[in-house]
PQR file with spaces between the fields and no chain letter, atoms N, CA, C, O and H, PARSE charges and radii, in Angstrom:
ATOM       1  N    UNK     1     -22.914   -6.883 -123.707 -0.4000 1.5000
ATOM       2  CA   UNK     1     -24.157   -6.176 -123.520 -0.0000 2.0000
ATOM       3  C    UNK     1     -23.849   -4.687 -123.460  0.5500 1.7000
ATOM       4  O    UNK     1     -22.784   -4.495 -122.872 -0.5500 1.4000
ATOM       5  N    UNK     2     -24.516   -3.424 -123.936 -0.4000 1.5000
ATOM       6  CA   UNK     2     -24.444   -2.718 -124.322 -0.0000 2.0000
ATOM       7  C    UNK     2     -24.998   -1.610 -122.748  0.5500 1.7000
ATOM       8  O    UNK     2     -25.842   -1.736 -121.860 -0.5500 1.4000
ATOM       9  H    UNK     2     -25.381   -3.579 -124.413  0.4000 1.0000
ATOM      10  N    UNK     3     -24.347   -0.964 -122.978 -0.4000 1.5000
ATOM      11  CA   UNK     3     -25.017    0.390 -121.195 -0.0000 2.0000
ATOM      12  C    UNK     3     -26.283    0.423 -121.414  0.5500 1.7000
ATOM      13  O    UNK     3     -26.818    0.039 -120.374 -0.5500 1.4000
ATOM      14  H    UNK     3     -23.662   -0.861 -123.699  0.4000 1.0000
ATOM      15  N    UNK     4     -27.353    0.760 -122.479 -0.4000 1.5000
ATOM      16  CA   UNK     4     -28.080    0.882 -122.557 -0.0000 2.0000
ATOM      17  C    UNK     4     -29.094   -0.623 -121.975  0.5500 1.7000
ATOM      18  O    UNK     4     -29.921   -0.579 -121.064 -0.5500 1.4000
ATOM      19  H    UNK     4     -26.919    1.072 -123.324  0.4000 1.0000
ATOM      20  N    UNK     5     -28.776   -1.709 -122.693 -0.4000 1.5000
ATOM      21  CA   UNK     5     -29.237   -2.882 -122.326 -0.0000 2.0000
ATOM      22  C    UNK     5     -28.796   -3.042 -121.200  0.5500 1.7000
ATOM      23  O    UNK     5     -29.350   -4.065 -120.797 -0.5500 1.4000
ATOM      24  H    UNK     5     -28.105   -1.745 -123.433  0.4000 1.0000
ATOM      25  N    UNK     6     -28.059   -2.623 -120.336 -0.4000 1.5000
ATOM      26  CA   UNK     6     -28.020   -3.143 -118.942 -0.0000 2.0000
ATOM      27  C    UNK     6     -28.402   -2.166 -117.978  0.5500 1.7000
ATOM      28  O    UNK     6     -28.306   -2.364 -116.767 -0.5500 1.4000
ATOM      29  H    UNK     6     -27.609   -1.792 -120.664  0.4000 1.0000
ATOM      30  N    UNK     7     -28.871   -1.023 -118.536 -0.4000 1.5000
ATOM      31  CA   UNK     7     -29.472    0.291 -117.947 -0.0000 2.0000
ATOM      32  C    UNK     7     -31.088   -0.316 -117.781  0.5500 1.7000
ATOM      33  O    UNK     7     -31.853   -0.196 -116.824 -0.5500 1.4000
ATOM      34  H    UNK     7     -28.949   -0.862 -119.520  0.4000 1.0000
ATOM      35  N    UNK     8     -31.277   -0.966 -119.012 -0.4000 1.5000
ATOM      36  CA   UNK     8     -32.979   -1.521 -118.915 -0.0000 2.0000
ATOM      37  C    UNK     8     -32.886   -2.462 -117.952  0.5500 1.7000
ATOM      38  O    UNK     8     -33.346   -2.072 -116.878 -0.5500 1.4000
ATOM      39  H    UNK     8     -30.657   -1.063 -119.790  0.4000 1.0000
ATOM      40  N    UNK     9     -32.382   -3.748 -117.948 -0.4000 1.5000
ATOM      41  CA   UNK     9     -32.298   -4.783 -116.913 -0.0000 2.0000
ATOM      42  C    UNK     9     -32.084   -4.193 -115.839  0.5500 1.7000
ATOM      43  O    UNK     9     -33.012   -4.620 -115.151 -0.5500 1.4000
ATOM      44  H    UNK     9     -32.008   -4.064 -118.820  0.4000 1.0000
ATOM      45  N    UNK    10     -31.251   -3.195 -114.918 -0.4000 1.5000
ATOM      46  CA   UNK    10     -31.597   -2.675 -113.894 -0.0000 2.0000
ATOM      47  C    UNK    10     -32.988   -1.621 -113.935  0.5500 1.7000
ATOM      48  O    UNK    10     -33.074   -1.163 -112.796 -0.5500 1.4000
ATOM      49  H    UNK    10     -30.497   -2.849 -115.476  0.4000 1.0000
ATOM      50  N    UNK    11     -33.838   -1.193 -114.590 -0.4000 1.5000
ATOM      51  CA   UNK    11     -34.653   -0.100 -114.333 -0.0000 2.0000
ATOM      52  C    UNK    11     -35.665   -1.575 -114.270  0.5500 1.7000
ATOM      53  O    UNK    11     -36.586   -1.514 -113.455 -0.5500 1.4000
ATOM      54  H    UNK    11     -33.768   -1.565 -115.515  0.4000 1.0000
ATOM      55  N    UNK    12     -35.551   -2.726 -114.988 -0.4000 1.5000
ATOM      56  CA   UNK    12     -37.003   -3.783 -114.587 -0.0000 2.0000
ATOM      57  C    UNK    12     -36.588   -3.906 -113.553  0.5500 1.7000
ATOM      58  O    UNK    12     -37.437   -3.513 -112.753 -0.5500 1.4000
ATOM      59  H    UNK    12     -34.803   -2.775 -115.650  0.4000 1.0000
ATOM      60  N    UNK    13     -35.489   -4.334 -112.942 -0.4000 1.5000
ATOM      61  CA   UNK    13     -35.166   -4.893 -111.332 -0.0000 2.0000
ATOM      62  C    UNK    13     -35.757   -3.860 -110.373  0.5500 1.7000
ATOM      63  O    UNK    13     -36.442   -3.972 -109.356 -0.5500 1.4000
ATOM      64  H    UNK    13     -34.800   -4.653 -113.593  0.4000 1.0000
ATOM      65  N    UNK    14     -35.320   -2.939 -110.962 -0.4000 1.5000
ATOM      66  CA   UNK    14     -35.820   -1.482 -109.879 -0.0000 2.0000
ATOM      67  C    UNK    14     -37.259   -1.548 -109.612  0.5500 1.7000
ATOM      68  O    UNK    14     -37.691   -1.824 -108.493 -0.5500 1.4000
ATOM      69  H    UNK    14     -34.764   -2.847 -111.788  0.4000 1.0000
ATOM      70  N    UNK    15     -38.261   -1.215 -110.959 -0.4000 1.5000
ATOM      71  CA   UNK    15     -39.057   -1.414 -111.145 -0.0000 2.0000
ATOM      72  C    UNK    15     -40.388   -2.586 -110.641  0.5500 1.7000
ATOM      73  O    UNK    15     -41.606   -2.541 -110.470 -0.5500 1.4000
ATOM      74  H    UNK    15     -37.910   -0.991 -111.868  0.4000 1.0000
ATOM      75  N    UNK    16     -39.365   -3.521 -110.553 -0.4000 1.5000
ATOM      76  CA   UNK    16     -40.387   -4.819 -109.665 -0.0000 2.0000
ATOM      77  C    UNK    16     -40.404   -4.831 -108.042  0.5500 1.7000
ATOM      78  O    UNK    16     -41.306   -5.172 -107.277 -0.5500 1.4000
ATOM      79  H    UNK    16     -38.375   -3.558 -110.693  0.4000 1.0000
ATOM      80  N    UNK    17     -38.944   -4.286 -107.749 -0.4000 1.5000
ATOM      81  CA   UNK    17     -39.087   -3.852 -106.589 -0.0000 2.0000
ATOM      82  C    UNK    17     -39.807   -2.686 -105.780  0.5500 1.7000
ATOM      83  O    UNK    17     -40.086   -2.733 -104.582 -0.5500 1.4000
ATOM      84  H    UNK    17     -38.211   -4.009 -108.371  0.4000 1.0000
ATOM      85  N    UNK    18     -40.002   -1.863 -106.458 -0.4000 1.5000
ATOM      86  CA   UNK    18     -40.972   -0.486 -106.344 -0.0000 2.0000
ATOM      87  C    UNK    18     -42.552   -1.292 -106.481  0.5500 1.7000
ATOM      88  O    UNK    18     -43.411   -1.209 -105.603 -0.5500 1.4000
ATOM      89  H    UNK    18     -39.775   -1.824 -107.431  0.4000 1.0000
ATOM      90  N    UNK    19     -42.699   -1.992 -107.633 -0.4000 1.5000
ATOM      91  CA   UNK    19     -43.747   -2.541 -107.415 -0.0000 2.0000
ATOM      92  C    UNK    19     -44.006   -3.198 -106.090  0.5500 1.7000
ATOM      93  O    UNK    19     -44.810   -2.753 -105.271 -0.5500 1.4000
ATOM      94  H    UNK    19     -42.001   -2.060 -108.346  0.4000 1.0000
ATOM      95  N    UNK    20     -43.389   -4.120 -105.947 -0.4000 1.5000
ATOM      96  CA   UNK    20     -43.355   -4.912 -104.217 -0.0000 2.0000
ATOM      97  C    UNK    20     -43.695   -4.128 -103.541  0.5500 1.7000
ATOM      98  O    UNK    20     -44.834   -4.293 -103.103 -0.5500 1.4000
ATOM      99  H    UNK    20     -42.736   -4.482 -106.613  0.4000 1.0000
ATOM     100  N    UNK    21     -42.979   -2.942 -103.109 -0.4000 1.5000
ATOM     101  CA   UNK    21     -43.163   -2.491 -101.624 -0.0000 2.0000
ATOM     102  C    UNK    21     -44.222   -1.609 -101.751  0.5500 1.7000
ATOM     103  O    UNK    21     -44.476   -0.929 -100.757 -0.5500 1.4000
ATOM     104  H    UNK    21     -42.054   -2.809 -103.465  0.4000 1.0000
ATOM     105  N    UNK    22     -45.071   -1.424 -102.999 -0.4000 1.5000
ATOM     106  CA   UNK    22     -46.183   -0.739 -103.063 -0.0000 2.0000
ATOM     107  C    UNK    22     -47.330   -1.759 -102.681  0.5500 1.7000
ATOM     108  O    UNK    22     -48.389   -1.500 -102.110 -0.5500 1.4000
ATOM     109  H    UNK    22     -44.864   -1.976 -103.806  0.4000 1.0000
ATOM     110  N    UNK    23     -46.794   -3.169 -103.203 -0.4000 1.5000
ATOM     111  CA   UNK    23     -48.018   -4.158 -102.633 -0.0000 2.0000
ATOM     112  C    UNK    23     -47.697   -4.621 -100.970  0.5500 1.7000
ATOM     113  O    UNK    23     -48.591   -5.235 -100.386 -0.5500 1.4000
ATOM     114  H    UNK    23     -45.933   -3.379 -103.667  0.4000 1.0000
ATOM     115  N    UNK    24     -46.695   -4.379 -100.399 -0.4000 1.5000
ATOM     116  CA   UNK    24     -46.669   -4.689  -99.031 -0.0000 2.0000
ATOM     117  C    UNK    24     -47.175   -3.347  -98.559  0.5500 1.7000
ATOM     118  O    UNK    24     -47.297   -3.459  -97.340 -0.5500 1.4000
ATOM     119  H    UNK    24     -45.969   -3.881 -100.873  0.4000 1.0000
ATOM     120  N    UNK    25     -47.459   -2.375  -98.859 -0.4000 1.5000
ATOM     121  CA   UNK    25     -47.909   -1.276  -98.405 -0.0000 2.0000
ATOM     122  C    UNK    25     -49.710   -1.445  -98.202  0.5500 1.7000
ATOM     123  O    UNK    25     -50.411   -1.203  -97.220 -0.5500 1.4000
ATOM     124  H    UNK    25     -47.360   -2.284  -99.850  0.4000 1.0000
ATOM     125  N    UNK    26     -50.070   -1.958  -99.572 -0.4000 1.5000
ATOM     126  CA   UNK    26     -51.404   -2.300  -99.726 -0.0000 2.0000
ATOM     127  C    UNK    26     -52.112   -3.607  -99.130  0.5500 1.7000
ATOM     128  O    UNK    26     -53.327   -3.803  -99.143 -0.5500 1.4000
ATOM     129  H    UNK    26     -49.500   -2.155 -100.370  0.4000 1.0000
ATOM     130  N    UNK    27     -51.235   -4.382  -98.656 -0.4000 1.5000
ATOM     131  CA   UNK    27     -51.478   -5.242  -97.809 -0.0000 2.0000
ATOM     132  C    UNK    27     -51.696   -5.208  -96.205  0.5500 1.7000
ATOM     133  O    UNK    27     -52.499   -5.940  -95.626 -0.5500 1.4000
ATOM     134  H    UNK    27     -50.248   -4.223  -98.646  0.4000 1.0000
ATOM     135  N    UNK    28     -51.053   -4.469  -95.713 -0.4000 1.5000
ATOM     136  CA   UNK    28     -50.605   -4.048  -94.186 -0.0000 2.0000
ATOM     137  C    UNK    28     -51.867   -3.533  -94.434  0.5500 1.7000
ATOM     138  O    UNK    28     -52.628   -4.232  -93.766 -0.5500 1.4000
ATOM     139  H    UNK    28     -50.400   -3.875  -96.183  0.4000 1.0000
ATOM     140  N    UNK    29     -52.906   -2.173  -95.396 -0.4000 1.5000
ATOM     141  CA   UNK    29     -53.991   -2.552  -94.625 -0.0000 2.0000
ATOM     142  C    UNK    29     -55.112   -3.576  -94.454  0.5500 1.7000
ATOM     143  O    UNK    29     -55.819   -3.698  -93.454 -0.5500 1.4000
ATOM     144  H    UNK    29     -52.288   -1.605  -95.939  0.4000 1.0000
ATOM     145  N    UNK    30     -55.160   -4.200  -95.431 -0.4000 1.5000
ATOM     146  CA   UNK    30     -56.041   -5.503  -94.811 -0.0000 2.0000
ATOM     147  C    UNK    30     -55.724   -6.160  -93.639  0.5500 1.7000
ATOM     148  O    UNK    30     -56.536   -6.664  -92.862 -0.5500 1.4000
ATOM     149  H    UNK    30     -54.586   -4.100  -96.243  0.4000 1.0000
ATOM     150  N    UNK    31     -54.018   -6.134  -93.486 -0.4000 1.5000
ATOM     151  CA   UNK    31     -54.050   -7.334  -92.425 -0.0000 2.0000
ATOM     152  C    UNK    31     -54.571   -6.626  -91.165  0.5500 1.7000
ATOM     153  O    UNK    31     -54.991   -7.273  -90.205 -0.5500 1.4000
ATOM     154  H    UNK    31     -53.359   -5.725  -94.117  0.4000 1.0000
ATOM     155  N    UNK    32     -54.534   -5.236  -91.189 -0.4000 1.5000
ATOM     156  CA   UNK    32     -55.211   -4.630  -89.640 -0.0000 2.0000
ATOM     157  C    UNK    32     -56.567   -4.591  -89.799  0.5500 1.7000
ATOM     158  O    UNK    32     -57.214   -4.465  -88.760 -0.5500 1.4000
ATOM     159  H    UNK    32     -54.193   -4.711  -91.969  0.4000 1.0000
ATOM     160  N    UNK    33     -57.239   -4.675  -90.954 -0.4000 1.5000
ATOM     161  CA   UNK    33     -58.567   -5.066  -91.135 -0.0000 2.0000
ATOM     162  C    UNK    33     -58.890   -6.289  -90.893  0.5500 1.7000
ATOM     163  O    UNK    33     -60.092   -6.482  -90.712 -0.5500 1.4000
ATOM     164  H    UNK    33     -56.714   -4.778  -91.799  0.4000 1.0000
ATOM     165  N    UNK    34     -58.175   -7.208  -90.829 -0.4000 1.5000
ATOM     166  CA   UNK    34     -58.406   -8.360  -90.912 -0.0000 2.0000
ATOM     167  C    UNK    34     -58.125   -8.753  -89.294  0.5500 1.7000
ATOM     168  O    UNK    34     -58.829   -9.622  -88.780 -0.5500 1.4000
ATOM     169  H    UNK    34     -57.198   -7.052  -90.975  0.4000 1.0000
ATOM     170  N    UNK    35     -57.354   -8.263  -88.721 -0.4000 1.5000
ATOM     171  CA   UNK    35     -57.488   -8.550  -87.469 -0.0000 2.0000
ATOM     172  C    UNK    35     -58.182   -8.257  -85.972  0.5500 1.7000
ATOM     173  O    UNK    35     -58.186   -8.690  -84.820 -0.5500 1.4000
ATOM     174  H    UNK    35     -56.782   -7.557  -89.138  0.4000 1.0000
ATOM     175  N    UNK    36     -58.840   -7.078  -86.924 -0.4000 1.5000
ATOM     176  CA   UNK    36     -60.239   -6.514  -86.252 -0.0000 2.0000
ATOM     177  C    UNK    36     -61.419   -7.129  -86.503  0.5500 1.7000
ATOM     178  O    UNK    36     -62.496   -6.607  -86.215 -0.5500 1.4000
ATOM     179  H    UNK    36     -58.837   -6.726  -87.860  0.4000 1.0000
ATOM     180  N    UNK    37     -61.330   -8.037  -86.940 -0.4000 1.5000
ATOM     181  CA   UNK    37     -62.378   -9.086  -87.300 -0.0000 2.0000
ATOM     182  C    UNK    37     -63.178   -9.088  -88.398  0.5500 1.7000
ATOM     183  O    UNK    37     -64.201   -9.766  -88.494 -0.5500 1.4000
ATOM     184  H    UNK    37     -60.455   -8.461  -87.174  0.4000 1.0000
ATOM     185  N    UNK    38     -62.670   -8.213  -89.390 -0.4000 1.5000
ATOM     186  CA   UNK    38     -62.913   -8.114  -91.395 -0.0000 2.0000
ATOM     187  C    UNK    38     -62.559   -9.285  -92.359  0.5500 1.7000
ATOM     188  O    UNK    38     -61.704   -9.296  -93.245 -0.5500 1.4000
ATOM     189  H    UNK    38     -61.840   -7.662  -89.312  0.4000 1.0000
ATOM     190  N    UNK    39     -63.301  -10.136  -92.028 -0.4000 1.5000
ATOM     191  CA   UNK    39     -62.720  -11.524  -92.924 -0.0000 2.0000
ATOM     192  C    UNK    39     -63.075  -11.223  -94.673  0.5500 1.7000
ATOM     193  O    UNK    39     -63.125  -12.171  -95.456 -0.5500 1.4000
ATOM     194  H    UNK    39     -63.995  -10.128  -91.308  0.4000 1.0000
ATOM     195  N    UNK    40     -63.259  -10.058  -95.039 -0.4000 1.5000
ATOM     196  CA   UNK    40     -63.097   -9.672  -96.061 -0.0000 2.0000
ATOM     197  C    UNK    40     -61.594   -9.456  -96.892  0.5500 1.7000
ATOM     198  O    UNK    40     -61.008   -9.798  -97.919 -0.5500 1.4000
ATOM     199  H    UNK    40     -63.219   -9.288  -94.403  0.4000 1.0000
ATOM     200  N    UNK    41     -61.432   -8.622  -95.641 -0.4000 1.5000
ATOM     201  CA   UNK    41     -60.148   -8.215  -95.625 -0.0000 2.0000
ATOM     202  C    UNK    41     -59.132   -9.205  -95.331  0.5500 1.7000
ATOM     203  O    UNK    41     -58.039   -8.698  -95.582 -0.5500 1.4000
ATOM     204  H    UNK    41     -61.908   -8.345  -94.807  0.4000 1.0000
ATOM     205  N    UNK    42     -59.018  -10.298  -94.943 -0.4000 1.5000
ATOM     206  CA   UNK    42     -58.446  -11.495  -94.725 -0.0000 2.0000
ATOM     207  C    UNK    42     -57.932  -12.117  -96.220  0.5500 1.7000
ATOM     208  O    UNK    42     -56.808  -12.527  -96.511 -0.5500 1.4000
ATOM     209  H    UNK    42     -59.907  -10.710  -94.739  0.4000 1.0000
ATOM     210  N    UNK    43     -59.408  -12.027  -97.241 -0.4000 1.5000
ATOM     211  CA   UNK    43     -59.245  -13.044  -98.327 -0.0000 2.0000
ATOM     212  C    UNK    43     -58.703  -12.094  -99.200  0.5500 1.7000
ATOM     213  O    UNK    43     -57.836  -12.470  -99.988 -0.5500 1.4000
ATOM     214  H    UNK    43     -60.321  -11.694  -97.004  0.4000 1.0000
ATOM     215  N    UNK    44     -59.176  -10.574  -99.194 -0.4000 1.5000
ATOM     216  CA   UNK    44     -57.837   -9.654  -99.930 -0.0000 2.0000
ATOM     217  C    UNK    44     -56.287  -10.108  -99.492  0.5500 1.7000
ATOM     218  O    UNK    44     -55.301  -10.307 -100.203 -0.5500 1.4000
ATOM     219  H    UNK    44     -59.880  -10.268  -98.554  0.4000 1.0000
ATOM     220  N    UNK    45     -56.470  -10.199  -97.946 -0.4000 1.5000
ATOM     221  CA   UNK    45     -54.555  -10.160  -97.679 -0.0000 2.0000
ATOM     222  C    UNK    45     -53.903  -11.338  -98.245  0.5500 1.7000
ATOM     223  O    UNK    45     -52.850  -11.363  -98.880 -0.5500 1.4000
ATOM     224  H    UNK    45     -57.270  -10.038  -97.368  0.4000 1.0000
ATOM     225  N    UNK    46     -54.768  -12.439  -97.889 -0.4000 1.5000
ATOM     226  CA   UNK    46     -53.660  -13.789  -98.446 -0.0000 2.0000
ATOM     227  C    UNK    46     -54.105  -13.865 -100.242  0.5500 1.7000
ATOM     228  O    UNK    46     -53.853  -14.903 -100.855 -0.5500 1.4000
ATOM     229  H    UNK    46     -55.624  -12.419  -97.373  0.4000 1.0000
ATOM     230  N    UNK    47     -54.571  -13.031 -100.745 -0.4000 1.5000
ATOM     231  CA   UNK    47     -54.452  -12.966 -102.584 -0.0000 2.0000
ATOM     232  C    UNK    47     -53.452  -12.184 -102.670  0.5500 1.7000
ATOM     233  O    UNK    47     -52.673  -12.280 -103.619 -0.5500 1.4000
ATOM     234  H    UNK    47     -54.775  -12.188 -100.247  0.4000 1.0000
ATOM     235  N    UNK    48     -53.279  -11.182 -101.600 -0.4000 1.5000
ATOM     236  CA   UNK    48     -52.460  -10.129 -102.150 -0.0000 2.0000
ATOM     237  C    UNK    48     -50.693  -11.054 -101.781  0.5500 1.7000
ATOM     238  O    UNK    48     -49.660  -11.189 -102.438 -0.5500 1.4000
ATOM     239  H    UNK    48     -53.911  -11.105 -100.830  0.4000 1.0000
ATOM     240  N    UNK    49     -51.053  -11.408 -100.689 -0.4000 1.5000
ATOM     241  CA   UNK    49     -49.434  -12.604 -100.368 -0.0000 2.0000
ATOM     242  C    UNK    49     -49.216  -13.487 -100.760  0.5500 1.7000
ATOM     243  O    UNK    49     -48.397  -14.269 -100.278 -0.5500 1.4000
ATOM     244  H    UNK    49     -51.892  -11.298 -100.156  0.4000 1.0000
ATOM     245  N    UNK    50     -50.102  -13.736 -102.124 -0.4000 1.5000
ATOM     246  CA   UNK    50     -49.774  -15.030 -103.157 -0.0000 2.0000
ATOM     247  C    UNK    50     -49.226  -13.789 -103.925  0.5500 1.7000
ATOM     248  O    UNK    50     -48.666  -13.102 -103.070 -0.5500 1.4000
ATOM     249  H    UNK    50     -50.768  -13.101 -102.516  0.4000 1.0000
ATOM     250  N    UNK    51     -49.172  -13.456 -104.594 -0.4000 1.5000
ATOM     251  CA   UNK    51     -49.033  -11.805 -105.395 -0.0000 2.0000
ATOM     252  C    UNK    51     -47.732  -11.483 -105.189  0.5500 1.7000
ATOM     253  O    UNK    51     -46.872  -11.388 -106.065 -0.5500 1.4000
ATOM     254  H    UNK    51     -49.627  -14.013 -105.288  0.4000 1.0000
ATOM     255  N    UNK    52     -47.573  -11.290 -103.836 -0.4000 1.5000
ATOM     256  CA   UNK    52     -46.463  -10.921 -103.448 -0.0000 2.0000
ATOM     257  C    UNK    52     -45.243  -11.403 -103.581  0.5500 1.7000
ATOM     258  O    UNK    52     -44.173  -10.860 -103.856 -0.5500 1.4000
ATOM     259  H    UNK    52     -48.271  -11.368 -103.125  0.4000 1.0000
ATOM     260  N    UNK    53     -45.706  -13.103 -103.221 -0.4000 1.5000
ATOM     261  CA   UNK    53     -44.371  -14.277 -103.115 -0.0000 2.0000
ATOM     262  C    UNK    53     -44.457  -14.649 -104.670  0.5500 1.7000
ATOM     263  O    UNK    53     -43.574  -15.472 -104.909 -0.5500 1.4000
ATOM     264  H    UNK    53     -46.575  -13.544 -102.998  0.4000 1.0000
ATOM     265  N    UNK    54     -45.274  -14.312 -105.920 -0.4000 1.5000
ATOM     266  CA   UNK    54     -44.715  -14.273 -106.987 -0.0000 2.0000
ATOM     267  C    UNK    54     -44.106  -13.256 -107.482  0.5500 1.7000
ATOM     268  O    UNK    54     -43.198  -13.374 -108.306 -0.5500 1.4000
ATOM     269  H    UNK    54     -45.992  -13.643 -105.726  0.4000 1.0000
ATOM     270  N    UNK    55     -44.546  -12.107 -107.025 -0.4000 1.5000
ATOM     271  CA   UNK    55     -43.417  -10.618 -107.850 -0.0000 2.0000
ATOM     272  C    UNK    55     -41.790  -10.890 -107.037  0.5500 1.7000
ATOM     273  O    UNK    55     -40.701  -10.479 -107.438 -0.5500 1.4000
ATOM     274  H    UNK    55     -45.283  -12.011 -106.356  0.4000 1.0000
ATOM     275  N    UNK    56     -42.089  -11.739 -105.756 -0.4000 1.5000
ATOM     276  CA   UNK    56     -40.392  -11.560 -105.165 -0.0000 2.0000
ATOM     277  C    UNK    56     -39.597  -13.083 -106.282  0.5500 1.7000
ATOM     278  O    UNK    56     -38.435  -13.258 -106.648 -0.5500 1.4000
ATOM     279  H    UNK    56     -42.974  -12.073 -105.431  0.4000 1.0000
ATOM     280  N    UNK    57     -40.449  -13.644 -106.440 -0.4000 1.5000
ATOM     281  CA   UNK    57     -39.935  -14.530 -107.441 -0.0000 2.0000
ATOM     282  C    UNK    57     -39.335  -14.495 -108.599  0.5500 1.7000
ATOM     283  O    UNK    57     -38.391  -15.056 -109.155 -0.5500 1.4000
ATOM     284  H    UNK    57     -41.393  -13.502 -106.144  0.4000 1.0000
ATOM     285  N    UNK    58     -40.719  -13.080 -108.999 -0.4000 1.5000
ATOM     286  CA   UNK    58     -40.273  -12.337 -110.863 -0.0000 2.0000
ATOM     287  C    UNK    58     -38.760  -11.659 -110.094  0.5500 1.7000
ATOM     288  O    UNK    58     -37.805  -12.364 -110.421 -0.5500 1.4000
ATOM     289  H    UNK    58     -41.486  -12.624 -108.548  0.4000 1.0000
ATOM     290  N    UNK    59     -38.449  -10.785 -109.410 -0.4000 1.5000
ATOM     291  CA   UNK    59     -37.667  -10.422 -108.565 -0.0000 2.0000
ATOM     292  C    UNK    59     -36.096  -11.036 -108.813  0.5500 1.7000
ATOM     293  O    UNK    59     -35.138  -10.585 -109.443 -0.5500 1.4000
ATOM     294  H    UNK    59     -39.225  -10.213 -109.145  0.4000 1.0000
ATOM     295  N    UNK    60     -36.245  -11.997 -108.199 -0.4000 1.5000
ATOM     296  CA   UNK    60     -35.126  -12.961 -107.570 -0.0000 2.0000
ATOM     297  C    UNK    60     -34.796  -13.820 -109.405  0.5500 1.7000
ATOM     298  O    UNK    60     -33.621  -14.151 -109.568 -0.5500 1.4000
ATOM     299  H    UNK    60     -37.023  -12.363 -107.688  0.4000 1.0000
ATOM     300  N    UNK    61     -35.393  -14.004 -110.144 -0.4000 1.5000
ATOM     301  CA   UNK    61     -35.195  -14.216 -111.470 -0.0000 2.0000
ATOM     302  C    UNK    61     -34.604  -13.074 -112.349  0.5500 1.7000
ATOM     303  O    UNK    61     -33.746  -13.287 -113.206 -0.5500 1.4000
ATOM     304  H    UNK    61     -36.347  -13.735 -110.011  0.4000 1.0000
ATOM     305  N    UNK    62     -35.078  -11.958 -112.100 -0.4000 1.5000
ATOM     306  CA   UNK    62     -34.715  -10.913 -113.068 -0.0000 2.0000
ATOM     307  C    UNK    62     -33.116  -10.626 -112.408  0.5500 1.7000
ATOM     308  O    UNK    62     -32.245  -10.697 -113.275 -0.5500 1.4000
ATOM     309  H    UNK    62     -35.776  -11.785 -111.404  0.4000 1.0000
ATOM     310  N    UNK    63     -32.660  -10.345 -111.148 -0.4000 1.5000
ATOM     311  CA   UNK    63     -31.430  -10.343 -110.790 -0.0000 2.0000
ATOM     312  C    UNK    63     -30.810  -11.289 -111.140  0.5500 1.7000
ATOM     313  O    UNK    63     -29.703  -11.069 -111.632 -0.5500 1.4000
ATOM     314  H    UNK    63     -33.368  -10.287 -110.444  0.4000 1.0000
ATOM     315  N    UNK    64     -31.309  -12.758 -111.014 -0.4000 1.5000
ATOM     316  CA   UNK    64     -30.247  -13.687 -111.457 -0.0000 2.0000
ATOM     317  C    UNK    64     -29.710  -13.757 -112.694  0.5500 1.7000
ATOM     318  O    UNK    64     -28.585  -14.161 -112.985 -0.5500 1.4000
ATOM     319  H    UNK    64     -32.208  -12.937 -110.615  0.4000 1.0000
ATOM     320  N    UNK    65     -30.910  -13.175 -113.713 -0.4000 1.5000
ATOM     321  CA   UNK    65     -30.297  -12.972 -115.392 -0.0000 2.0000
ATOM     322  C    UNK    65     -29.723  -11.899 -115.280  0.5500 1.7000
ATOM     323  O    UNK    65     -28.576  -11.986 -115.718 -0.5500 1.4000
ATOM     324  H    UNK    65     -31.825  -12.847 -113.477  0.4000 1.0000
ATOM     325  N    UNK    66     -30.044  -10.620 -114.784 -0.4000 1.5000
ATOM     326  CA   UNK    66     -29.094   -9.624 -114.420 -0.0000 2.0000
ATOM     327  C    UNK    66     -27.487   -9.905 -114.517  0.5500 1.7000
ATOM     328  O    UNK    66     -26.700   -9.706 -115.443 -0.5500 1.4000
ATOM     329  H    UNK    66     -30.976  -10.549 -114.428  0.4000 1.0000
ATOM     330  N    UNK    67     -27.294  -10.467 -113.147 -0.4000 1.5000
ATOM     331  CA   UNK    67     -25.876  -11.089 -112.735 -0.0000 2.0000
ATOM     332  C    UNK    67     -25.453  -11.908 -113.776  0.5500 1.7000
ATOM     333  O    UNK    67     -24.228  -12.023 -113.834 -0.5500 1.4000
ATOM     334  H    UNK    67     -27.934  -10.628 -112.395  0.4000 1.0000
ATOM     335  N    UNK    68     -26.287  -12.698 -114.874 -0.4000 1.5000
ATOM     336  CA   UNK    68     -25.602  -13.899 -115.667 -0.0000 2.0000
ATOM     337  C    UNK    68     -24.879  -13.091 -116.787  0.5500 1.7000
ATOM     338  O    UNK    68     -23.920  -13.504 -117.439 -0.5500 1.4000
ATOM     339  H    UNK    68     -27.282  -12.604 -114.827  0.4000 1.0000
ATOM     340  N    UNK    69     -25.663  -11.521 -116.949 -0.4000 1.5000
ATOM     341  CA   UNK    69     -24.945  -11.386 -118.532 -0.0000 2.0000
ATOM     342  C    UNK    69     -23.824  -10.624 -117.787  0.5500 1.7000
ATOM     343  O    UNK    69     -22.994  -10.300 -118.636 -0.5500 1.4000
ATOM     344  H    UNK    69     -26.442  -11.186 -116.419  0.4000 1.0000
ATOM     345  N    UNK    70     -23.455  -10.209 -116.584 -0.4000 1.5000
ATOM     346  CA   UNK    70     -21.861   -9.783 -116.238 -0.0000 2.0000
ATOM     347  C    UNK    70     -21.193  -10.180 -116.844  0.5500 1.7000
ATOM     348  O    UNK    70     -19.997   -9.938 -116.686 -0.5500 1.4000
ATOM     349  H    UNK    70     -24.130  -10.472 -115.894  0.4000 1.0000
């Protein structure tokens, strides 16, 4: 694999992770909305933590092909 091709496979890894912690950012506020008694904000938080536990998935896949072409 070539620097360049493994320069991209780390900038998606990077990249999904930057994504993540922008959606745990956007989550934390519903859940304080939601615990002030905003059940609006409730059915945002657990869409957004289905969301979540699939980008840590895309995540945890993209490192593992990462690591395979070592």
């Amino acid at each position: 694999m070539s620097n360049l091709e493994n320069e991209l496979s780390n900038s998606s890894l990077f990249e999904k992770w930057q994504e993540l912690k922008v959606l745990v950012e956007s989550i934390e506020n519903d859940v304080v909305k939601n615990a002030s008694g905003n059940k609006s904000a409730g059915v945002r938080a657990r869409k957004g933590l289905r969301l979540l536990k699939t980008t840590a998935s895309e995540i945890v896949k993209t490192s593992l092909a990462h690591d395979k072409e070592k």
